[in-house]
C-alpha positions as CSV (number, residue, x, y, z in Angstrom):
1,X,-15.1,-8.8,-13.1
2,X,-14.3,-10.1,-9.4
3,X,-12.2,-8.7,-7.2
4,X,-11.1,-9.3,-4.2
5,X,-9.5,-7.2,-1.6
6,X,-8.3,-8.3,1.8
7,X,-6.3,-6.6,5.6
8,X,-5.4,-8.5,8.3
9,X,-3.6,-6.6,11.2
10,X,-3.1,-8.5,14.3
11,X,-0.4,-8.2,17.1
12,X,0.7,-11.2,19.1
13,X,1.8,-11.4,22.6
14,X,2.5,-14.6,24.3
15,X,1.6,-13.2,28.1
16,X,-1.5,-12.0,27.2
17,X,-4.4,-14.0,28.9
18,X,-7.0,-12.9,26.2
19,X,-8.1,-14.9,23.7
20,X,-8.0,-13.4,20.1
21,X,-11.4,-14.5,18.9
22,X,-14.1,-13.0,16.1
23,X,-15.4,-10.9,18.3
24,X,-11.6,-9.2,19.0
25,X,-12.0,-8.4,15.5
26,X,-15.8,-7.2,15.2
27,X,-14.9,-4.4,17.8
28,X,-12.4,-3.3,15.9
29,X,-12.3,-3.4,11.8
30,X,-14.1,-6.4,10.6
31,X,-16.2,-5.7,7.5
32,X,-17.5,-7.1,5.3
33,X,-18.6,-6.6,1.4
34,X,-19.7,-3.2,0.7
35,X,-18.7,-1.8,3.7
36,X,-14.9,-2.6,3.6
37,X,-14.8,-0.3,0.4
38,X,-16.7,2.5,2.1
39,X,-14.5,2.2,5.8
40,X,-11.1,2.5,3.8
41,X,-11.5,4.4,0.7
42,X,-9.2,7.1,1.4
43,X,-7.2,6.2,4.4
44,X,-3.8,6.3,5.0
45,X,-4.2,2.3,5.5
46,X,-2.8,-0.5,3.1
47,X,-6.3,-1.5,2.3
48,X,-7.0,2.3,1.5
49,X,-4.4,2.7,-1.5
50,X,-5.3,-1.0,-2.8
51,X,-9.1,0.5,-3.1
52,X,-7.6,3.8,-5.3
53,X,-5.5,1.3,-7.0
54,X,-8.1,-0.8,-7.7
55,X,-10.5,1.5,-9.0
56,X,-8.1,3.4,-11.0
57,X,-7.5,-0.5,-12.6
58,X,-11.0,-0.7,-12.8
59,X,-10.9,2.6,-15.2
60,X,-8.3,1.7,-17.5
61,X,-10.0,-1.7,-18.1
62,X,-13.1,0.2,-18.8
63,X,-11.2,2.3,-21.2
64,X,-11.8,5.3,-19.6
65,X,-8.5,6.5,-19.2
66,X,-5.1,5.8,-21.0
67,X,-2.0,5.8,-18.7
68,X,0.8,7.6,-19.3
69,X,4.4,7.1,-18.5
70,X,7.1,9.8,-17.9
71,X,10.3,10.6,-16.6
72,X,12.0,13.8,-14.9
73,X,15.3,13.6,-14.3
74,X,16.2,16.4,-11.7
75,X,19.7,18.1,-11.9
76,X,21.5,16.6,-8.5
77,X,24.1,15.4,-7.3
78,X,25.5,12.1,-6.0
79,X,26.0,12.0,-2.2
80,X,29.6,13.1,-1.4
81,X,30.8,9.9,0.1
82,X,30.4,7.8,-3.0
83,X,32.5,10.8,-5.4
84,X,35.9,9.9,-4.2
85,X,37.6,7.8,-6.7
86,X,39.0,5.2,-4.0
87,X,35.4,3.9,-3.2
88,X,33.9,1.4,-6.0
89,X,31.3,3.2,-6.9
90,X,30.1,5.1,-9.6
91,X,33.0,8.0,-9.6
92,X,36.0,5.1,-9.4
């Protein structure tokens, strides 16, 4: 199985007089194989919780564990604004 994961962050400013080539990017986060598992696993990144995803995925393909589902329904209450009758929501 292939997979393959990708982040591209990049912030754009017409006045700047710097070029954003590879080498912008090499100073900063580019990786590449291998090590772009390794620099993100566990970050509070996008590419960090695609990884966990991805390897819990990975796990459940391999049969190694069997999701679940469940559902908790907490005992609250609806905000006040939408329990007057004269609003069309839920309480009209």
């Amino acid at each position: 199985m292939k997979v393959f994961l990708a982040m591209m962050s990049h912030e754009t400013t017409t006045f700047s007089n710097i070029p954003t080539d590879c080498g912008q990017f090499e100073a900063r986060n580019l990786h590449y194989g291998g090590g772009i598992v390794e620099t993100f696993r566990g970050t509070g990144t996008c590419l960090g919780g695609m990884i966990e995803a991805t390897e819990r995925l990975l796990q459940v393909a391999a049969g190694r564990i069997r999701p679940t589902a469940a559902l908790r329904t907490p005992p609250i209450l609806p905000p006040l604004g939408n329990q007057v009758h004269s609003n069309p929501g839920p309480f009209r």
